[in-house]
Structures are given as C-alpha cells and as structure tokens.
C-alpha positions in Angstrom: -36.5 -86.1 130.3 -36.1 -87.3 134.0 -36.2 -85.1 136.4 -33.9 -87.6 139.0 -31.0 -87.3 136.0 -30.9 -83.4 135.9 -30.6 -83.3 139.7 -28.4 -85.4 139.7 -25.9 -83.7 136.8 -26.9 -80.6 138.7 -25.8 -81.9 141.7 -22.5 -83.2 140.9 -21.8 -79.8 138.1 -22.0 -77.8 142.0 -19.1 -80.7 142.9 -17.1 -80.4 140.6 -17.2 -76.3 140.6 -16.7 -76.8 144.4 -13.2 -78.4 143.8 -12.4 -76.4 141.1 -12.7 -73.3 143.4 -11.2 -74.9 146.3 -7.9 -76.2 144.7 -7.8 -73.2 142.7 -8.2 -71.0 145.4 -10.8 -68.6 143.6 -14.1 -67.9 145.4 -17.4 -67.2 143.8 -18.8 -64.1 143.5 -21.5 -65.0 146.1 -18.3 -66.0 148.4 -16.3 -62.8 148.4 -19.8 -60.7 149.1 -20.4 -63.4 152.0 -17.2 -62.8 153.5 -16.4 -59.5 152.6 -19.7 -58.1 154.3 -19.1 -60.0 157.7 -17.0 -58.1 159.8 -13.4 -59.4 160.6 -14.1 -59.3 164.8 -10.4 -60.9 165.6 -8.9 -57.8 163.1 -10.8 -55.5 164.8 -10.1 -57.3 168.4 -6.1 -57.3 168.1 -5.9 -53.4 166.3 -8.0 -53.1 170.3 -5.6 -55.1 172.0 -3.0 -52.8 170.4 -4.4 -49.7 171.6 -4.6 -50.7 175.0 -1.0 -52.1 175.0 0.3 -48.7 173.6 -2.3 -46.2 176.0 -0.9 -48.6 179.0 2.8 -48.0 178.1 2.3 -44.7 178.4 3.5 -42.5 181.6 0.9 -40.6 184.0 1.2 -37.4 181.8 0.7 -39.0 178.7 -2.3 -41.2 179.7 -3.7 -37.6 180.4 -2.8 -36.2 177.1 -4.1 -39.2 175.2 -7.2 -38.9 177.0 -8.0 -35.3 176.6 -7.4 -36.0 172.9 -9.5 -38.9 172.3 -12.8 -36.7 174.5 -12.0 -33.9 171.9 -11.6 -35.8 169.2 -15.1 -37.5 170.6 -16.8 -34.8 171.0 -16.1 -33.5 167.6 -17.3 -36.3 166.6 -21.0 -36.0 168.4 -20.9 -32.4 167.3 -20.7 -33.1 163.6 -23.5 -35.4 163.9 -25.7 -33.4 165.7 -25.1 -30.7 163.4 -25.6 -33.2 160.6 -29.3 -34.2 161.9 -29.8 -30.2 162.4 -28.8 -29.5 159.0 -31.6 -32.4 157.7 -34.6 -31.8 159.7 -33.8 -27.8 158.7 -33.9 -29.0 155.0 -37.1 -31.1 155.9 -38.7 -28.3 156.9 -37.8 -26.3 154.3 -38.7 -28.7 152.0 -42.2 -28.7 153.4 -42.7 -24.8 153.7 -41.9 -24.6 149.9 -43.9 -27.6 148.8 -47.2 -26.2 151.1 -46.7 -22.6 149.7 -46.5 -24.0 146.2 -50.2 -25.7 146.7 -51.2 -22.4 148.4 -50.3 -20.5 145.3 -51.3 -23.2 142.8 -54.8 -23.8 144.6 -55.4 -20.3 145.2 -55.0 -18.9 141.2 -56.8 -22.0 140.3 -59.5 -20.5 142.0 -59.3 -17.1 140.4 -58.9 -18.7 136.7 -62.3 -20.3 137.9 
C-alpha cells in the first residue's frame, strides 16, 4: 500500500475523534492525566485571596490568635518532618549495622567450615 493514503486516513481518523470528543464533551484518557496533573494556580490563588480577606477582617486580638495558631500549627508541621527524616536515616543505619554483621558472621564461619 501507499504510505501518503494511511497518513492521510490516519490523519483525518485523529479529526474526526477530535470532534467527536469536543462536541461530546468527553476527554481522552491522555487529556484528563494532562490536566488533572497541572495544578489549578487560579483555585489555589482565590482559596489565598480568601484567607487573606478573612485574616484581615479580623480584629487586633484575633489577628494575634490566628497567628499564634498558624506558627504552632507550623511548627508541628517542621517537627513531624524532622522527626520523619530522623526516623529514616535511624532505619538506614540500622539497616546497615545488620546487613554488615550478617557478612561478619557469614564470612567469618565460612572461614572456619574451611
């Protein structure tokens, strides 16, 4: 066969799909990962807007309250995750003192079976 006909089908197959989807309103597969793994900035932006709004509505008192919860709730935060990369380079090491005494005692009663 031609190849210029098969590109040509192919071509106008991804056409015709394309209006199918768009007057359908379904989206490919390949679509919804595309948009699904960008991040919505203008959600994220107003939800933003929206905090600010409600901190600035706030009186003196509560600005302070809101405050001092948001630096514990930070710091919370921080502490989990050090305590998180503690907890990992702990098991790392552990990981290595059991996996170097196993070759200790493998290597050394291989030597005495010698």
């Amino acid at each position: 066969m031609n190849p210029q006909p098969d590109e040509d089908l192919q071509q106008r197959l991804r056409k015709l799909e394309a209006e199918i989807d768009s007057s359908s309103g379904k989206k490919t597969k390949s679509q919804q990962v595309e948009q699904s793994s960008v991040p919505n900035f203008s959600s994220v932006n107003s939800q933003l807007q929206q905090l600010s709004n409600w901190f600035n509505s706030l009186s003196g008192m509560g600005k302070v309250v809101a405050g001092s919860v948001g630096v514990l709730l930070g710091l919370a935060v921080v502490q989990a995750v050090f305590k998180f990369v503690a907890s990992a380079i702990s098991l790392a090491l552990l990981a290595g003192l059991v996996y170097f005494g196993y070759k200790f005692i493998v290597s050394s009663s291989s030597r005495r079976n010698r």
